[in-house]
N, C-alpha and C positions, 0 to 999 in steps of 0.2 A: 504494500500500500504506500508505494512513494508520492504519489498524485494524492493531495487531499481532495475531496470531495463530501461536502457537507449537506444539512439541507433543515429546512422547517416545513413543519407538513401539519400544518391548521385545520382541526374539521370545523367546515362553515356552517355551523348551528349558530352563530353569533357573529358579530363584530370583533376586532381585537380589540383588546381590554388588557387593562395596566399587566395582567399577570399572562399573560399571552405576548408583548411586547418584550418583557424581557424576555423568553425562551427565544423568540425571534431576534433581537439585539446581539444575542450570546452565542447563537448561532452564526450570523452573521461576524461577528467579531471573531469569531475562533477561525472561521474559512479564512478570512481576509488576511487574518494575526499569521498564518502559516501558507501564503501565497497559491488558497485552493480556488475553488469554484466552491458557490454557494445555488442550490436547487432548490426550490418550492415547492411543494408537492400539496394538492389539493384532498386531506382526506377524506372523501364520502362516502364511504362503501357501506358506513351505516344511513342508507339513504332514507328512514324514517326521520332521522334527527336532525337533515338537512335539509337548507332552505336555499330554494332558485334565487341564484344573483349574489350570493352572499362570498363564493370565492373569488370572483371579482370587484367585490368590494373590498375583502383584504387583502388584495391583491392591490390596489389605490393604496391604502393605508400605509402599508409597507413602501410604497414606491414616497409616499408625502413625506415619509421619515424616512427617505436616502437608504434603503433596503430593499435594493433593487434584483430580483435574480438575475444567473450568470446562464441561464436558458430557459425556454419556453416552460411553464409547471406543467404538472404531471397532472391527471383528475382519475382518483380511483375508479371512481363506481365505468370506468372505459376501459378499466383492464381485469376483468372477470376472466376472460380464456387464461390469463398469470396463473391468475389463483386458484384455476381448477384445475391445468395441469399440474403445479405443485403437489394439489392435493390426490390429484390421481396420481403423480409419483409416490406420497407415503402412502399412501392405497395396497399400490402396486407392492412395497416393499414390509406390507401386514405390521406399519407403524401409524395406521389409522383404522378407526374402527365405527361403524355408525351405531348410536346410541338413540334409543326410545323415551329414554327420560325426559319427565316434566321436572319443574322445579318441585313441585309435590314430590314427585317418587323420587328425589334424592334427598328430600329431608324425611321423607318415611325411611328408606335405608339408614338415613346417617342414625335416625333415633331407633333403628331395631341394631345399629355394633353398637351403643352407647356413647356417638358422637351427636353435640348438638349445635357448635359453634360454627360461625360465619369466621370470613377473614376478608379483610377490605369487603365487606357488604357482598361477598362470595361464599357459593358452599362451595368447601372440596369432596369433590368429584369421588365416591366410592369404589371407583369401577365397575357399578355393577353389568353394564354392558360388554363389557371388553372379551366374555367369554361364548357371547352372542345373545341376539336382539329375542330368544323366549318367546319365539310367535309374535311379536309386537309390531309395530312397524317402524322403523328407523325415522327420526324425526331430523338429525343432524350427526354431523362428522366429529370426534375426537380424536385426539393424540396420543397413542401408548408412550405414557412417559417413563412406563419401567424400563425400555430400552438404552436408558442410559446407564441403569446399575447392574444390567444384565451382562455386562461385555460384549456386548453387541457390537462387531464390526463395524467402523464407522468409515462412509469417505473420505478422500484427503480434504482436509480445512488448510485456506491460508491465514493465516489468522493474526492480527496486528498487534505488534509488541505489546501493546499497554493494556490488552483485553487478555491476561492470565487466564485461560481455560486447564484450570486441571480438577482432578477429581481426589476431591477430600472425603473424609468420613465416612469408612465403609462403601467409596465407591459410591454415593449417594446424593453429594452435594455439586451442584455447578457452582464452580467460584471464578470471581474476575474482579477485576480492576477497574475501579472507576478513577476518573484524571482529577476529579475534586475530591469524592465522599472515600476513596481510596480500597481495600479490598472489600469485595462483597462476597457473600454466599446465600443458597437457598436450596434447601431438599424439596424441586417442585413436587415429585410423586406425593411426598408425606406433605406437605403444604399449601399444594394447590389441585394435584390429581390432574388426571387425563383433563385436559381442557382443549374447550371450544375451537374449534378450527372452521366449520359453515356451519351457520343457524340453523334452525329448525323452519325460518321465515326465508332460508333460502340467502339470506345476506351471508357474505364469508366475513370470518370475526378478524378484528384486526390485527390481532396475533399473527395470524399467517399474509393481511395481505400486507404488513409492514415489513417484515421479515423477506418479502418475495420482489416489494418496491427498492428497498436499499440494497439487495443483491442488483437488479436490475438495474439501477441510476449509479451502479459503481461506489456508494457510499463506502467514504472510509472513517468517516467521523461522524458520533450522533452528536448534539450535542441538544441537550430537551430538562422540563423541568424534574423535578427530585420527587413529582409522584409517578413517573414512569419509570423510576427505579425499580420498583416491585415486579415492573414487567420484565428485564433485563433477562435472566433467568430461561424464562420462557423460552423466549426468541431467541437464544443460546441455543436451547435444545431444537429448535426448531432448524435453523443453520447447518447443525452440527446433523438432523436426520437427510436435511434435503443438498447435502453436501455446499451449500456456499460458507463465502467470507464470512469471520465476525470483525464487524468494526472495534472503532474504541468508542469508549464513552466516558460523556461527559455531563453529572446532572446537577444542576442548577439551584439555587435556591428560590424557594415558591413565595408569592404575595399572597395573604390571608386577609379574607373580610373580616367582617365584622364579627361575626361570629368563631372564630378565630379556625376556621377552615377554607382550604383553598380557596383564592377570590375564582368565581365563575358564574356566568349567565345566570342559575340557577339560586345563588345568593347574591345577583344586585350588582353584579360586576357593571360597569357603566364604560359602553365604546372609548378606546383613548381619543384625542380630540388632535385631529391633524393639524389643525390649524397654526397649533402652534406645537411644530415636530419637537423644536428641542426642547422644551418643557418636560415633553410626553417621553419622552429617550434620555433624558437629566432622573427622571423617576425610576426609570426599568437602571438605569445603572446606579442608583442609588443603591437597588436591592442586590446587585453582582457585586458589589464593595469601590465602585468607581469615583471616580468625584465627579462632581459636575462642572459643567463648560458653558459657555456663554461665548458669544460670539456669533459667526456662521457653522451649518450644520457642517458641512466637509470637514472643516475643521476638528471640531469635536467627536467626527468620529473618527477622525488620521489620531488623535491624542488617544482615545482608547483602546485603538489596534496597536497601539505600543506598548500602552498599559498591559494587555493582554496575553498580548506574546510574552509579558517576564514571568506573566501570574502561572501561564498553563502552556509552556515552552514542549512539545513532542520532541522525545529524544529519538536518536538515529535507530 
């Protein structure tokens, strides 16, 4: 991964809002800071939650505050053949499996082993399909995610220095490297279970089509905010089944409403206001640890791509 390549990939249910701006800033900055290409990627592929006109509008937003991409953006919900060959590869290689489960019949299972808790407002996945659909009918696709503590043959990964893939703890745990929050782990199977790959509504879950977009747009650097951390893991094993790259990564520090949970749509996040860019981009690096600039915008953002480079410098 000598070539950086970056990218920010907004699902248009909203406008950006302060906490959306900075993953977009930092993105931004980190391409620039290491002489890459910065790529926008439109995510719709949950196309219930998304609204016509809205990736061209942050698409404006982004261009008012000098964050301009380095090529045309990508629009999920146009790249469904991606995601269904992917998925017909782990098909193909009996590391996917279709599941009949409602949310009901996995919290009846979880409460007949004596598990009752959610995680991130998720159940983990019992497996009860994995050994077949019991007459039922398949409603959606999952991931045998035991195949990673199986020793299961894997394809060659090239895989970027600063994204440590190795297996700790009884062969159990994905672990890696974040460029901020620094080593990470997570036992998906015991933590998260076979999860979602296509709905039951026929949408493919973002899991697989993020995992299959930054293969294809050559990413070599994520860089997003610090609740997509939880996902990191996933998309690991996901990589690692369907033989691509792992990037590196890098996650961010989050803006919190009022309620002291991630600012978004859904608690009152309020569009940032282009009008006046540097204001709006003085804020988003306030929360990255930056200082603020004054002046013109070029400016101000030539001062943070220096900044940047000493904070989160890629070694050779």
């Amino acid at each position: 991964m000598a070539t950086y390549t970056g990218r920010f990939a907004p699902s248009p249910t909203g406008p950006l809002h302060a906490g959306s701006l900075v993953a977009a800033l930092a993105s931004w900055l980190d391409a620039k800071a290491h002489s890459g290409q910065w790529l926008v990627r439109i995510e719709d592929v949950d196309t219930a939650r998304c609204l016509p006109g809205l990736g061209r509008l942050i698409l404006q937003q982004l261009a008012d505050c000098g964050l301009v991409p380095d090529a045309p953006p990508v629009v999920q919900s146009r790249r469904s053949a991606l995601y269904q060959q992917a998925l017909d590869q782990l098909i193909a290689q009996a590391l996917a499996y279709p599941c009949a489960c409602s949310r009901k019949d996995i919290e009846t299972n979880l409460r007949a082993q004596g598990h009752t808790s959610e995680r991130h407002g998720e159940l983990i996945y019992p497996g009860t399909c994995r050994t077949g659909l019991q007459g039922r009918v398949g409603r959606a696709w999952r991931l045998r995610t035991d195949f990673y503590a199986s020793n299961k043959p894997l394809a060659h990964i090239n895989t970027a220095r600063a994204a440590i893939q190795t297996i700790a703890n009884n062969d159990t745990h994905v672990c890696w490297t974040d460029r901020r929050l620094g080593l990470q782990q997570q036992n998906v199977p015991a933590e998260v279970g076979d999860f979602v790959l296509k709905r039951a509504d026929g949408c493919f879950a973002y899991q697989l089509a993020v995992v299959v977009d930054d293969a294809a747009q050559g990413i070599s650097d994520v860089v997003r905010g610090e609740d997509l951390a939880d996902n990191t893991a996933r998309q690991i094993l996901l990589q690692r089944a369907l033989g691509l790259p792992t990037p590196r990564y890098l996650h961010t520090p989050l803006v919190l409403g009022a309620n002291g949970e991630k600012l978004s749509k859904q608690n009152g996040a309020a569009p940032i206001d282009t009008t006046e860019p540097l204001r709006a981009l003085n804020s988003a690096a306030a929360v990255l640890g930056l200082p603020g600039q004054t002046g013109n915008l070029t400016d101000a953002l030539a001062t943070w791509i220096a900044m940047w480079l000493r904070r989160y410098p890629i070694g050779p």
